[in-house]
N, C-alpha and C positions, 0 to 999 in steps of 0.2 A: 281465420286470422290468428297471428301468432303473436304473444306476449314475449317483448324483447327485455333480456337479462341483464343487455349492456355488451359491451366491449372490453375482452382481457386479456391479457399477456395469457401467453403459450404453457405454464405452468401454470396458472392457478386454473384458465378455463378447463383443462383435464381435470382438476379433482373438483370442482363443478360437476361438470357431468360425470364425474362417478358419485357425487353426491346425488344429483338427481334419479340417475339410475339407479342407484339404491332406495330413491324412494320411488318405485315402481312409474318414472315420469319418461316419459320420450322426450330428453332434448335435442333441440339441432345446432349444429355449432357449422358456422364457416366461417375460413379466414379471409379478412379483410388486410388493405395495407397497415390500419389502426389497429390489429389484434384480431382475437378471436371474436364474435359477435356469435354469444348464445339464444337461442331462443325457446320457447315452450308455448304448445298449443292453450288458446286460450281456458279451456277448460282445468286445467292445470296450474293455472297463475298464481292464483292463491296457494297451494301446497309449494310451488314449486319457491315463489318469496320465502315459506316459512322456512322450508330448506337450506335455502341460501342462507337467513338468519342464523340459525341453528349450526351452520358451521362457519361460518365467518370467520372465526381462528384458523381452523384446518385451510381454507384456502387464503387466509393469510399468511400462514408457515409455510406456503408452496412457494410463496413469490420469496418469501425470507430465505431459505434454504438454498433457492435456487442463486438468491443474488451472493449468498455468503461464499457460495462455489464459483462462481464468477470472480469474485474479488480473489478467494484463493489461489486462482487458476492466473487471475491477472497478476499476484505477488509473485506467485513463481517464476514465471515468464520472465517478468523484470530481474528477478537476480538471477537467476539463470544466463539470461541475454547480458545480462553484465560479466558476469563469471568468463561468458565465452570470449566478449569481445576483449578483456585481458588480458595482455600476452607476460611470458613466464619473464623475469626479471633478466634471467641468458637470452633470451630471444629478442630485446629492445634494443635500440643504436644507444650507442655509446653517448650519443646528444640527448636521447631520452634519461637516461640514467643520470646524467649529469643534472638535467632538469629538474628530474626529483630532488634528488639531492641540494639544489641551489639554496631553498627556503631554511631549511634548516642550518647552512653553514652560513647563513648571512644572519640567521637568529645567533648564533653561537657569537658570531665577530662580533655584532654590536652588543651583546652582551658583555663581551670581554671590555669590549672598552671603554662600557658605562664604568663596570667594574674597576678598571682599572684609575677614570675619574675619581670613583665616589671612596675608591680604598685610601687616597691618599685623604679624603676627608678621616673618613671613621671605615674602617676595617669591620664594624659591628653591623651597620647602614648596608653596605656592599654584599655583606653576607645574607643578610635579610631581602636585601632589593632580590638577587638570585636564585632566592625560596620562592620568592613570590613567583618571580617567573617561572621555574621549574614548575610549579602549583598548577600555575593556570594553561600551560603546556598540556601536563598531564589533567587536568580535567576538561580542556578543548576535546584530547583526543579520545576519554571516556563517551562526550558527548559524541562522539563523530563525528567533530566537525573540521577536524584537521588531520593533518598525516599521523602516523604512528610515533608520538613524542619528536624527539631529537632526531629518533630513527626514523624519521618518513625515509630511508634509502628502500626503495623494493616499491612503496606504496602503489596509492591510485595514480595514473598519470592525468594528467586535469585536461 
């Protein structure tokens, strides 16, 4: 009879059994749809728990490393696959270009014409309202969550 270890992902059950193997133990490993399913003969059971005990980090850092590399592999992909589907600012219709461009010159005209409301109150108000908005422009687009200031000409197309 055979003392089962459990069921593990593909990276930790390898250094498993290189854990076990280093402790002079025969494991057996097959894959299942659920994972790896390790096992060890029964005579072996007790060394081979304390083993596992004993490195429990090490195959914890296998599943770690392995997922950080995933994630890595998965961030790249994404901006990558964004970079590509991109095209150069020469290469879009002239309707796209204009697109871009719409948001910002509609921010600009109602600007002007608060502006132009609020100057004939106080000239000092109108100066200040148009800081503000400048402000918050450029800290939208620090954040990324808007086009390039004023300039979104070129940007993302949405």
């Amino acid at each position: 009879m055979a003392k089962d270890l459990g069921t593990w992902p593909p990276e930790q059950a390898t250094v498993l059994v290189q854990v076990l193997q280093r402790a002079d133990l025969t494991p057996d490993a097959r894959r299942t749809r659920a994972g790896i399913v390790v096992t060890v003969p029964d005579a072996q059971a007790d060394v081979a728990v304390r083993a596992l005990a004993e490195n429990m980090d090490a195959i914890a850092d296998a599943a770690r490393s392995r997922a950080e590399a995933r994630r890595r592999r998965d961030r790249g992909a994404r901006a990558g696959g964004a970079r590509r589907s991109e095209r150069p600012a020469s290469d879009r219709l002239p309707t796209e270009r204009l697109l871009a461009a719409a948001r910002p010159i509609a921010l600009l005209l109602i600007a002007l014409l608060v502006l132009s409301a609020v100057a004939r109150i106080n000239l000092f108000l109108a100066l200040v309202g148009v800081g503000v908005g400048i402000y918050l422009l450029g800290r939208r687009t620090q954040d990324g969550d808007g086009p390039g200031g004023l300039g979104g000409l070129g940007g993302r197309p949405r």
